[in-house]
N, C-alpha and C positions, 0 to 999 in steps of 0.2 A: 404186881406193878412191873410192867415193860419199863426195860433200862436200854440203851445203848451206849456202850465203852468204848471209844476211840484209843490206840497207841500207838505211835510211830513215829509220830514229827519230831521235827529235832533242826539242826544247823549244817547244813552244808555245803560247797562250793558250786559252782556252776558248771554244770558237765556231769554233775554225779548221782545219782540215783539213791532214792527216799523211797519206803514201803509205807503204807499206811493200814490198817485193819478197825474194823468194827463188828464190835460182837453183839448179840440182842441175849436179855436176858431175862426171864419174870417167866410169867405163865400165859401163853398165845397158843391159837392155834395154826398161824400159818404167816408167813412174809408176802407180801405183793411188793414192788418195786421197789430200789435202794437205790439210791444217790449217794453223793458227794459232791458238796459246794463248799465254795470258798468265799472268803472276807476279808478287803483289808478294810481302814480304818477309814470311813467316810465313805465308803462306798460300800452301794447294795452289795447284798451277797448273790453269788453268782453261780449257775450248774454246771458242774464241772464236767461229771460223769455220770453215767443211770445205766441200771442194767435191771430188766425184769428176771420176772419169775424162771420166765423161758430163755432168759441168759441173751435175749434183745439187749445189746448195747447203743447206745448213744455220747458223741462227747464234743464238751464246746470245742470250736472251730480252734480254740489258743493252745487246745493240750493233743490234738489227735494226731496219731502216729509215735506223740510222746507218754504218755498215758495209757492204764490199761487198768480194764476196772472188772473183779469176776469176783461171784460169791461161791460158797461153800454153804447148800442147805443145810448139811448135816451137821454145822457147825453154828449153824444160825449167823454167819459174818460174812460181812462182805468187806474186800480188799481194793486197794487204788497203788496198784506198783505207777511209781514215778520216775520216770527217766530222763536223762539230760535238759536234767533241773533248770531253768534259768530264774535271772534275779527276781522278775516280773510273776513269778509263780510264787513270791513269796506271801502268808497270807496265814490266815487262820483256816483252816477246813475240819467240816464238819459233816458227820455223815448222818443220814436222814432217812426212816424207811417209814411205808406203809404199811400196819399191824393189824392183823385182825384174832380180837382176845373179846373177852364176854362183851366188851365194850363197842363192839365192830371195828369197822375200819378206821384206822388213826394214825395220825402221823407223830411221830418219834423223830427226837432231836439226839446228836451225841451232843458233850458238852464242848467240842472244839481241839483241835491239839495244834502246835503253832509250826508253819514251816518258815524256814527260813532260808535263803540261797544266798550265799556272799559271791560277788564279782570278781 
């Protein structure tokens, strides 16, 4: 059973820098693209960050230059350093990849970890 394990959100001020990580866990043979998107409460969830296989990144227009999303194959995780946090970034994120395991290709959810940015 593929799992993905989110840790790193937490509470911080504005201005300050948040790390996030996501590990892949079970029996696969291989990653295709990984995300991170976020959610607050009544609103769609949203793409934050994406980075393929080939380490092609992309990021919404709200986090670029602040944001910085890179995985570690040998590690099976991928990472979202956050930097000069603002309030507006606060949210649920959640990291998301594409798995291919006896099952083929499928998408994988983490279970969410909560940031938070105080003003």
């Amino acid at each position: 059973q593929v799992q993905l394990v989110e840790s790193g959100g937490g509470l911080v001020q504005a201005g300050e820098s948040l790390a996030l990580s996501c590990a892949a866990s079970g029996t696969f043979f291989s990653i295709g693209i990984m995300n991170w998107y976020r959610q607050v409460p009544g609103k769609q969830r949203e793409l934050v960050a994406a980075i393929t296989s080939g380490d092609n990144t992309n990021y919404a227009d709200s986090v670029k230059g602040r944001f910085t999303i890179s995985r570690d194959n040998t590690k099976n995780t991928v990472y979202l350093q956050m930097n000069s946090l603002k309030p507006e970034d606060t949210a649920v994120y959640y990291c998301n990849a594409r798995i291919f395991s006896t099952l083929g290709w499928t998408d994988y959810w983490g279970q969410g970890t909560q940031v938070t940015v105080s003003s």
